[in-house]
C-alpha positions in Angstrom: 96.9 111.0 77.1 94.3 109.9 73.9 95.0 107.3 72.5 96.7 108.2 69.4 99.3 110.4 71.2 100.3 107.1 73.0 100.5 104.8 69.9 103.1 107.8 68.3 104.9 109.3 70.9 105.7 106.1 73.1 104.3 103.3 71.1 105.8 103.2 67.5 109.1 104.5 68.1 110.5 101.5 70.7 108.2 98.5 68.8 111.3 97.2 67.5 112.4 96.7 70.5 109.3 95.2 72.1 109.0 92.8 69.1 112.9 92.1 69.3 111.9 88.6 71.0 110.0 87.7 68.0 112.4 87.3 65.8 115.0 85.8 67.8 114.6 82.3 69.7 117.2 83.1 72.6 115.3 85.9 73.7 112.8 85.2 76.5 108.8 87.2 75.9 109.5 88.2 79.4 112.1 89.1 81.2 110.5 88.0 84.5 112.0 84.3 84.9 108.9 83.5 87.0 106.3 85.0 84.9 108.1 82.9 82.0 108.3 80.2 84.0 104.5 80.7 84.7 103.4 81.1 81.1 105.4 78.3 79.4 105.0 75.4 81.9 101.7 75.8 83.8 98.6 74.5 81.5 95.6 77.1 80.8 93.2 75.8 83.0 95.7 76.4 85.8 96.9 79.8 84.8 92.8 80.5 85.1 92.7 79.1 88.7 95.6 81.2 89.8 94.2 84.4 88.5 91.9 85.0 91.3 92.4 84.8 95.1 89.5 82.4 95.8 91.2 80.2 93.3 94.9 79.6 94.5 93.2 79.8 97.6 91.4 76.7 96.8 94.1 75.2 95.1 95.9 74.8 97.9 94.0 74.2 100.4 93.3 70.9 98.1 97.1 70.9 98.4 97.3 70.6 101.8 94.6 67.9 102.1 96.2 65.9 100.0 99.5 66.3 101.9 98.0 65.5 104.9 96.5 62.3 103.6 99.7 61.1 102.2 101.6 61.7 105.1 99.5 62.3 107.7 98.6 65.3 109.8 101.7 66.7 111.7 
């Protein structure tokens, strides 16, 4: 489907709808409680990390370390 056939036949005629959350406050952007959970508490350079598999991968692995110092390895 080009490009322009998208933007009129399913595009334009639900954007009210899709913008809905802009103009009222007790609407969530989302309507995925983790993904807003996700986007509103987690700082950017986190959200960056998480993106990729090497870098939640790293995360917590760093996670773990730090577990196991503070309480020691079980």
């Amino acid at each position: 489907m080009e490009l322009k056939n998208f933007i009129n036949t399913k595009l334009k005629p639900n954007f009210d709808s899709y913008m809905r959350h802009t103009l009222h406050d007790f609407l969530p952007t989302t309507n995925n409680v983790l993904e807003n959970y996700f986007g509103v508490t987690l700082p950017r350079h986190l959200k960056k990390i998480y993106k990729t598999i090497d870098g939640i991968t790293m995360y917590l692995d760093l996670q773990m370390e730090k577990w196991d110092k503070n309480h020691g390895n079980i």
